[in-house]
C-alpha positions in Angstrom: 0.0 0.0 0.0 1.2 3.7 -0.4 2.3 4.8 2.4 0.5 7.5 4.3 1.8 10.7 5.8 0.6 14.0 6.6 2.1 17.4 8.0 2.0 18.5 11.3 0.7 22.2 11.9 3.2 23.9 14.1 2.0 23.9 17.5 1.9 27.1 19.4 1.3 26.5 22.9 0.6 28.8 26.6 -0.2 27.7 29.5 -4.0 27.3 28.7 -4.3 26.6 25.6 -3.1 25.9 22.1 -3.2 27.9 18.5 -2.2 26.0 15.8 -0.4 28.3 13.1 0.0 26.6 10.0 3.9 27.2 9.1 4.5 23.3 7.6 8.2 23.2 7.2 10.1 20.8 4.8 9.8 17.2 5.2 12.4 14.5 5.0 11.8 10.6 4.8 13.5 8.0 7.3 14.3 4.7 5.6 11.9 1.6 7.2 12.0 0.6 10.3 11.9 -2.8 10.9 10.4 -3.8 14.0 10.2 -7.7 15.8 6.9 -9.3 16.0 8.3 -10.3 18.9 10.8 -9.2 21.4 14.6 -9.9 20.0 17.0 -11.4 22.2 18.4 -9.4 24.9 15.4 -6.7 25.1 15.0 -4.8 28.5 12.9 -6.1 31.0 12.1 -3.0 33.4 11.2 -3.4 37.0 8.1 -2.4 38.3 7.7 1.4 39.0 10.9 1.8 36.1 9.9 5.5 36.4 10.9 6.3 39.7 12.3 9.5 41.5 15.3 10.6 44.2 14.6 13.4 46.4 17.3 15.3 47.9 17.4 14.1 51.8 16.9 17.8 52.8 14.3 18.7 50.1 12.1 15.6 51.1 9.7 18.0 53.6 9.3 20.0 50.4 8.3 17.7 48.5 5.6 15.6 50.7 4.9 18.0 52.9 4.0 16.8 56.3 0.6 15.3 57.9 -0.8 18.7 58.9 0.0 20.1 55.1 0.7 17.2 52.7 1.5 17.8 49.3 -1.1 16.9 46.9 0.3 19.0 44.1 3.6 16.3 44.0 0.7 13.3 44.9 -0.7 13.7 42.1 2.2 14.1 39.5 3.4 10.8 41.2 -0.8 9.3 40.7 -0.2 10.4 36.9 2.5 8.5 36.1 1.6 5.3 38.5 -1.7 5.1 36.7 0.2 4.8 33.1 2.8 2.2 35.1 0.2 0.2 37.1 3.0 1.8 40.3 3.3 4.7 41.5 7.3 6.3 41.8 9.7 4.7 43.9 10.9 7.0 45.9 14.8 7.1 47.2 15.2 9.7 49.9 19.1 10.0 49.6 21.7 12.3 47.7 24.5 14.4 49.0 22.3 15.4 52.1 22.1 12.2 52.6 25.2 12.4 54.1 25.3 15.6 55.9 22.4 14.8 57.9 22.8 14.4 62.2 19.8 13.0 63.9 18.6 15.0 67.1 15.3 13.7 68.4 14.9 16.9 70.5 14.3 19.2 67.6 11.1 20.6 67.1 11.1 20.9 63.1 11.6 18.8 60.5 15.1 20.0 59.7 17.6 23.3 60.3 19.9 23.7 57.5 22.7 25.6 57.0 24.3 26.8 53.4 28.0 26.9 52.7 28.4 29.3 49.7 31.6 28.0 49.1 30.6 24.0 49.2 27.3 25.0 47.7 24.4 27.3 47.2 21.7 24.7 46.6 21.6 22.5 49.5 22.3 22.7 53.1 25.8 20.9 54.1 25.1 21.2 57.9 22.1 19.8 58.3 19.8 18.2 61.1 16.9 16.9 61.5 14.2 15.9 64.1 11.3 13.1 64.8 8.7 15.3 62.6 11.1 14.9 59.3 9.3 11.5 59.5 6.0 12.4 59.0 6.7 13.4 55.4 7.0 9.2 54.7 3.2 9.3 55.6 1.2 12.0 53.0 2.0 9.9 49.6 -0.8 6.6 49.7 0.7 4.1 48.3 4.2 4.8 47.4 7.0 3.3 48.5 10.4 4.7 49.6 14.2 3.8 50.5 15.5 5.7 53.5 19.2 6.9 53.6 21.7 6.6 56.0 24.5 8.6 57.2 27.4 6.6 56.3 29.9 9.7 55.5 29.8 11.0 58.8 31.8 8.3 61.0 32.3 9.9 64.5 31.3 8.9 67.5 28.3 11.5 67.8 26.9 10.7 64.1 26.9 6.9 64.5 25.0 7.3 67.6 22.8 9.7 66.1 22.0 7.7 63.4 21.2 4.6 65.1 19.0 7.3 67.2 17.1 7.6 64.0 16.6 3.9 63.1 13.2 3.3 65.6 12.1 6.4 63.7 12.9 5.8 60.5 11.5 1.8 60.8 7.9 2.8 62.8 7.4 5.4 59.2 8.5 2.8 57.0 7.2 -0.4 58.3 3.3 0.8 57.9 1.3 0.3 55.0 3.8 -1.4 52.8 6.1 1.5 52.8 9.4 0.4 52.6 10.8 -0.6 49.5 14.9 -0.9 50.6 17.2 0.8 52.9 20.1 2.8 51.9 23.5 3.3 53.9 25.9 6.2 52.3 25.2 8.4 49.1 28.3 8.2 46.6 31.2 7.1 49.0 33.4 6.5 46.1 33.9 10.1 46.8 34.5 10.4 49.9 38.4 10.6 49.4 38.1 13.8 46.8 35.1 15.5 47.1 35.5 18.7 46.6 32.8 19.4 49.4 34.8 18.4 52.2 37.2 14.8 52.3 35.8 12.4 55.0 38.2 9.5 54.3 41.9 9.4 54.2 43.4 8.3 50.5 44.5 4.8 51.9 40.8 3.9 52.5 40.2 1.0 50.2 37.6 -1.0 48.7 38.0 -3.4 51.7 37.6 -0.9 54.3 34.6 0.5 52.7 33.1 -2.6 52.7 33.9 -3.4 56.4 33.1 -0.1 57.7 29.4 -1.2 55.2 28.3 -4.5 56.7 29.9 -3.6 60.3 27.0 -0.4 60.2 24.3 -2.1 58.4 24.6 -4.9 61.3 24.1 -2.3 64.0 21.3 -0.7 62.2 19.7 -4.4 62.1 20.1 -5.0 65.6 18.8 -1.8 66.8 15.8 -2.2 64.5 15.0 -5.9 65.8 14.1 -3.9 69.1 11.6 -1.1 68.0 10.9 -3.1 64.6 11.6 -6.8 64.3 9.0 -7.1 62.0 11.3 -5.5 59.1 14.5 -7.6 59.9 13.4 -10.9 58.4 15.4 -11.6 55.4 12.6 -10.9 53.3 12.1 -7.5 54.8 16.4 -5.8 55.9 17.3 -5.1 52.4 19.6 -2.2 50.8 20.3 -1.2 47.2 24.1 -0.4 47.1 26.6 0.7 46.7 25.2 3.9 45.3 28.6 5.1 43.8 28.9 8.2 41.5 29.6 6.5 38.6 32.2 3.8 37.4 35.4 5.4 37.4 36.4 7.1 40.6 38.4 6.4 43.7 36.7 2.5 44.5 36.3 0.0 41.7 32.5 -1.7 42.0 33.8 -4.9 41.0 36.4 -4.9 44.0 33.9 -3.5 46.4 31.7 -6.5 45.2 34.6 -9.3 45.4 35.1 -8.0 48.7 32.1 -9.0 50.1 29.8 -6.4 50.0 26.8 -8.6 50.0 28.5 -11.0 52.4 25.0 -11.2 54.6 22.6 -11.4 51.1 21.1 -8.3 52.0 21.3 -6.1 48.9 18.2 -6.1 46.7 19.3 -3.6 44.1 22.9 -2.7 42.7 22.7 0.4 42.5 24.6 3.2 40.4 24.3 6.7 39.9 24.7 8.6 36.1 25.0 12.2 35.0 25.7 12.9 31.4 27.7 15.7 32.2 28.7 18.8 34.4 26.3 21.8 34.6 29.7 23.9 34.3 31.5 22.0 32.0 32.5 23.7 29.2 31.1 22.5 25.7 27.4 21.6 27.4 25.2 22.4 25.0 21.2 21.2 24.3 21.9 19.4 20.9 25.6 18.4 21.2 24.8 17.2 25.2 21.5 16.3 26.1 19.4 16.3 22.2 22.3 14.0 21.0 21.2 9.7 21.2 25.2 8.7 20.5 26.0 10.6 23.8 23.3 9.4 25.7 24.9 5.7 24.7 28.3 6.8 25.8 27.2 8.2 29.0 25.2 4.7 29.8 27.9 2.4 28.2 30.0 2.4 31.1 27.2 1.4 33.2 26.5 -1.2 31.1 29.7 -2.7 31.4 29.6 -2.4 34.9 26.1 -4.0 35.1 27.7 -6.8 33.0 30.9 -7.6 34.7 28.4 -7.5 38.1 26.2 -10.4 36.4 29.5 -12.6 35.7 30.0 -12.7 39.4 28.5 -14.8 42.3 28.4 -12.8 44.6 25.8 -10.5 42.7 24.2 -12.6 40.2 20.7 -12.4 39.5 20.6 -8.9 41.2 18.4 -5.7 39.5 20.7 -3.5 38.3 19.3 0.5 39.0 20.2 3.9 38.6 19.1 5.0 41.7 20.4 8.9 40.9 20.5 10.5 38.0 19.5 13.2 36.1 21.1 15.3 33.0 23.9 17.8 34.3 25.3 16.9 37.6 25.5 20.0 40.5 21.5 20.2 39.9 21.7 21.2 36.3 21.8 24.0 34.3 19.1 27.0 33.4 18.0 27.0 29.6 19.1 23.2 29.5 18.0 21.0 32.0 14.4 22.8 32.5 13.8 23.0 29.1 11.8 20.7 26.7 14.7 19.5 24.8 15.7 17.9 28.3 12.4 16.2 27.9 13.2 14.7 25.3 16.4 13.8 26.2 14.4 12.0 29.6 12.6 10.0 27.1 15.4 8.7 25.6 17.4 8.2 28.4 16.8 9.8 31.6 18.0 13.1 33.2 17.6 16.1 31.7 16.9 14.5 28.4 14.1 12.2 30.1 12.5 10.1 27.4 15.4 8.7 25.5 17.7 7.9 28.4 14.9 6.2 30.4 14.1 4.0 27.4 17.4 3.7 26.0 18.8 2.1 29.7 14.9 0.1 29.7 15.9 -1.5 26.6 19.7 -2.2 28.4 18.3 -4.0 31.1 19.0 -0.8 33.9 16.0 -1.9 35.7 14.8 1.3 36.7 15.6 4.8 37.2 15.2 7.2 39.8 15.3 10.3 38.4 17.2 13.2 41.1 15.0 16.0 42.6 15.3 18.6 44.9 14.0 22.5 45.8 15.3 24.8 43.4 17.1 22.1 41.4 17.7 23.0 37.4 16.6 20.0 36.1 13.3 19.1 38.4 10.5 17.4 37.2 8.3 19.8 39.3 9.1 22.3 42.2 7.3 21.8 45.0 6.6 24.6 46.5 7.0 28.7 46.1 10.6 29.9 47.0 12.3 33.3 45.9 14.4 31.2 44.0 11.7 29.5 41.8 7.8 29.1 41.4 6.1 26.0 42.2 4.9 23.8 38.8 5.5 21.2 36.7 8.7 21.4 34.9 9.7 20.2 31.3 11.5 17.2 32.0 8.2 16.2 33.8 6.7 15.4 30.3 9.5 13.6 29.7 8.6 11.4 32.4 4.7 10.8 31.6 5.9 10.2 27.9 8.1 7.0 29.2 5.4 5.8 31.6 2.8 6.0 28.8 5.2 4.1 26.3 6.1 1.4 29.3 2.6 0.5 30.2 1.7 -1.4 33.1 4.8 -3.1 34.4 3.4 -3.9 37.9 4.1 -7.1 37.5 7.8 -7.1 36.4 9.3 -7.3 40.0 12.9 -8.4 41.2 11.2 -12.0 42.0 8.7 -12.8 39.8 8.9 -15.2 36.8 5.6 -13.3 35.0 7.9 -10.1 33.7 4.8 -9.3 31.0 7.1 -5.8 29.2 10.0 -5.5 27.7 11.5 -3.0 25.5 13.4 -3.3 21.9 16.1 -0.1 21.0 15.0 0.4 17.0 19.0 1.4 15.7 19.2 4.5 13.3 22.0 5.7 11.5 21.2 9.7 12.7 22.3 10.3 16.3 19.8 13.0 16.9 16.7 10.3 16.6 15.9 7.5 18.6 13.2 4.7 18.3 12.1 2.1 20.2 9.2 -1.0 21.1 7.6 -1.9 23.5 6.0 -5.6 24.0 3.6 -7.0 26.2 3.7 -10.7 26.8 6.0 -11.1 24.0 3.6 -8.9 21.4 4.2 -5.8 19.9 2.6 -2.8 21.6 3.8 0.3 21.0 6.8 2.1 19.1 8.3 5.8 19.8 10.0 7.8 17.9 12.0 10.8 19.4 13.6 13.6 17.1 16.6 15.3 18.9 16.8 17.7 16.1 16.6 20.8 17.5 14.3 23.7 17.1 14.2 26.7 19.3 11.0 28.2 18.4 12.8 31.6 20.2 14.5 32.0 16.7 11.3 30.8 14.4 12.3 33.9 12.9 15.8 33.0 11.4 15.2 29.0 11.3 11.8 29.1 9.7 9.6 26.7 9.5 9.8 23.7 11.4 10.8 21.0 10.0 9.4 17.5 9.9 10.9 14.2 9.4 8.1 11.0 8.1 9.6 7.9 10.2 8.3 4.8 8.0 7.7 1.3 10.1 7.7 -1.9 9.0 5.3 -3.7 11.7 4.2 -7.1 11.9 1.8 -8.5 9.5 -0.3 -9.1 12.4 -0.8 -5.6 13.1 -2.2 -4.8 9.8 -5.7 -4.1 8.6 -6.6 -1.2 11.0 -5.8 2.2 12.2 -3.2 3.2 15.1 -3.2 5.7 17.4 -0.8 8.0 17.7 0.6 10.3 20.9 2.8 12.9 20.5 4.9 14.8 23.1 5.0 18.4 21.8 5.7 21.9 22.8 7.0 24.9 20.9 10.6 23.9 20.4 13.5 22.3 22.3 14.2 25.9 23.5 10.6 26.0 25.6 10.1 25.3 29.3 6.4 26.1 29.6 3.5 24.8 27.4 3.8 21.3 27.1 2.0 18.2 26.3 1.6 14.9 26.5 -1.4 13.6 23.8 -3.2 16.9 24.0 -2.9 17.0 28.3 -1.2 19.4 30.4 -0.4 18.2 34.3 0.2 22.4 34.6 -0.1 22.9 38.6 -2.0 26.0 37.7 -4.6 24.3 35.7 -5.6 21.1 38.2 -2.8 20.7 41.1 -1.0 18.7 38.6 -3.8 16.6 37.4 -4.2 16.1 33.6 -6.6 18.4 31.8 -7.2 18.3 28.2 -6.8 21.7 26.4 -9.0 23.5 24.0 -8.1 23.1 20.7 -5.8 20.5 20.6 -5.6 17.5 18.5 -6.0 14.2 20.3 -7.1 10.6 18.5 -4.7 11.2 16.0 -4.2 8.0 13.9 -2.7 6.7 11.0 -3.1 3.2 8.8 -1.0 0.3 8.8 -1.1 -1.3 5.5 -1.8 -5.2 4.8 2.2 -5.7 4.7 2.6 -3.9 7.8 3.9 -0.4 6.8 2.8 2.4 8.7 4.2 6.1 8.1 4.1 8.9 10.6 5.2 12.8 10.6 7.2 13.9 13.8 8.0 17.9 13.5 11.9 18.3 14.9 12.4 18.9 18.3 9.4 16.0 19.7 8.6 12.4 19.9 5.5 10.5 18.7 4.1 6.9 19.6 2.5 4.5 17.8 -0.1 2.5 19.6 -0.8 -0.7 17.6 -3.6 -3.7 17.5 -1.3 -7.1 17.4 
């Protein structure tokens, strides 16, 4: 059959609705896309909740609020996504606060945190915090979370103020299925160079890491089995470790492992953390950095090895494999990049800044899941939770980033770390231009869904000079099975890569000024969009540069 293809109007959108200005730019042709019936060797198999978050340890009250004032503005961006995943968010409560924190169950607040200009103007780095900071655990239903323990701070006074915290920490957690893991130390692969403040003398080794590890994780057990025995079963004491920085710094994960990290078969998720780049680092830019697919497979290819070499060992084979932090530009991001649609995009793909293809290109790697950093004020939030004189509360770009994955993902509830009955998996679709990406998405070995993501950028900012937008026609070649019929397609649009307001996902904004951060269809938007797959199975569909569109098929 001919193939059929249309141009998209350009899409001119504000923050309540959408004018469609018809300014079709040229139009190039992909060559086909061959895609599996059913899902090729080696496809991804995502955990449950694969679209997870991390919240900075002192942005957590923030973020959940407390019982008295909960937040239902970040409930509800974390409802949006669970009811596309079948899960709501995972949510790690960790970072670099993580590790600054001191326990003192006579204050009255949640926390009292103190900035260091010169260590850093985004987060506290002396930080306390009190019995309340608990309470935040409780204003999400249904959502699980991984606490994080203090392991940088190793005097006397922190260790006992950390085991202070435990009966705390395990009376939130151990209600309402709460607890997903624990955590002990954020990044201490760093501790010997961090440019915050050193905490362990250059001789520290792998070996002492992992003693000084198991020796605290024992204590934290033992004082748990007196206020909580219930979580200390086997089933229940579990970490994800060893939440290093990356795969090159000061202690090799393969050591740490051969060392006997899991030496009491206690750690549930391996866990790694992945930036793509610095927010300072010279050369950043939105199409050469984060809008770019070959650099999103560099930055996860060292993971990858390391998630390989892992599975060749005993001592953590058959363990999930996460990215428990990440998030585009390390140091919270940068303004004009990390908040702007193009890191969207990118999240799709992959999973910072650039959130659609890095989350599916490490989904279709067999990451497991993802847990994309937070915090107040951050560059590269999904949403800020509340009003600051820093920034407004909202959704934020890479937010729609976020739905866009969960949407393609589907319900994955029942891919967990156990379970045999892993019903999605997802295929990476190779093609020969690094600024595209496309991938698919099966269910019980049959062909859902396919996305395609165009990193070409397009800053609407300079319509003026660029002209029309461009569009690229992305042909498939489907499954005979899918044939016959008409498929639905999704798109993920805004202005240009350059925008950070007026987004949407299929026609929806989650806007916190429209509905809290529920979806609401606009006016004048274009929804039920389909196009025909012919009897052999070819389907053809316009994506304008700077967006992604999915495919949903009948298989």
């Amino acid at each position: 059959m001919g193939k059929i293809s249309f141009i998209s109007s350009l899409l001119f959108i504000d923050a309540l609705g959408v004018r469609l200005v018809n300014a079709a730019g040229p139009t190039t042709n992909s060559s086909t896309i061959s895609v599996d019936d059913t899902p090729p060797a080696g496809a991804g198999i995502p955990l449950e909740a694969f679209v997870s978050f991390s919240i900075e340890f002192s942005s957590f009250p923030d973020f959940a609020g407390n019982i008295s004032h909960p937040n239902t503005f970040s409930n509800n961006l974390l409802n949006n996504i669970g009811n596309f995943t079948g899960t709501k968010p995972f949510i790690r409560v960790g970072g670099n606060t993580q590790d600054y924190a001191i326990f003192n169950s006579s204050l009255s607040v949640a926390t009292v945190g103190i900035i260091q200009p010169n260590l850093s103007t985004d987060y506290p780095t002396i930080l306390t915090f009190g019995p309340s900071y608990f309470e935040s655990y409780t204003t999400w239903p249904d959502t699980r979370f991984s606490h994080g323990f203090n392991l940088g701070r190793n005097s006397t006074a922190a260790r006992t103020a950390l085991l202070d915290s435990v009966p705390y920490a395990c009376e939130a957690l151990g209600q309402d299925g709460r607890l997903n893991v624990w955590e002990l130390g954020n990044e201490p692969d760093l501790y010997k160079t961090s440019a915050q403040g050193i905490v362990r003398p250059a001789s520290w080794t792998e070996q002492d890491y992992v003693n000084e590890w198991l020796n605290l994780t024992g204590q934290i057990k033992e004082t748990m089995a007196q206020n909580c025995s219930n979580l200390t079963t086997a089933e229940e004491y579990l970490y994800m470790a060893p939440s290093f920085a990356g795969t090159g710094n000061s202690l090799d994960p393969i050591r740490t492992w051969e060392d006997g990290l899991d030496s009491d078969r206690d750690i549930e998720y391996i866990s790694s953390h992945n930036y793509i780049g610095g927010a300072t680092q010279p050369g950043v830019t939105l199409q050469g950095t984060l809008m770019n697919h070959s650099m999103t497979v560099a930055s996860v290819a060292h993971q990858l090895n390391e998630s390989r070499l892992l599975a060749g060992l005993n001592e953590s084979a058959g363990i999930p494999f996460i990215l428990g932090e990440t998030n585009s530009l390390y140091n919270e991001g940068a303004p004009g990049l990390s908040n702007s649609f193009g890191a969207a995009l990118w999240g799709v793909e992959n999973d910072s800044s650039r959130p659609a293809d890095f989350n599916l290109y490490c989904a279709a790697n067999n990451i497991r899941r993802v847990h994309m950093h937070q915090g107040t004020n951050y560059r590269y939030v999904s949403w800020q939770p509340i009003e600051t004189n820093v920034s407004s509360i909202g959704t934020k770009a890479p937010y729609y980033g976020n739905i866009a994955v969960a949407a393609f993902l589907g319900n994955v509830s029942g891919n967990t770390a156990n379970s045999t009955a892993q019903n999605t998996s997802i295929a990476n679709l190779p093609l020969p231009n690094p600024m595209e990406a496309a991938y698919a998405a099966y269910s019980n070995s049959v062909l859902q869904r396919v996305m395609v993501i165009n990193l070409q950028q397009y800053n609407y900012s300079n319509a003026s000079t660029e002209g029309p937008r461009p569009t690229t026609t992305y042909n498939f070649q489907v499954p005979e099975s899918c044939s016959g019929g008409n498929a639905t397609v999704s798109r993920l649009m805004a202005n240009g890569s350059d925008a950070i307001t007026g987004i949407t996902w299929n026609g929806y904004s989650y806007n916190y000024e429209l509905q809290n951060g529920a979806p609401v269809l606009l006016n004048n938007v274009t929804v039920g969009e389909s196009v025909l797959v012919g009897a052999n199975g070819d389907l053809s569909v316009n994506v304008p540069h700077s967006s992604a569109a999915m495919v949903s098929l009948k298989c």
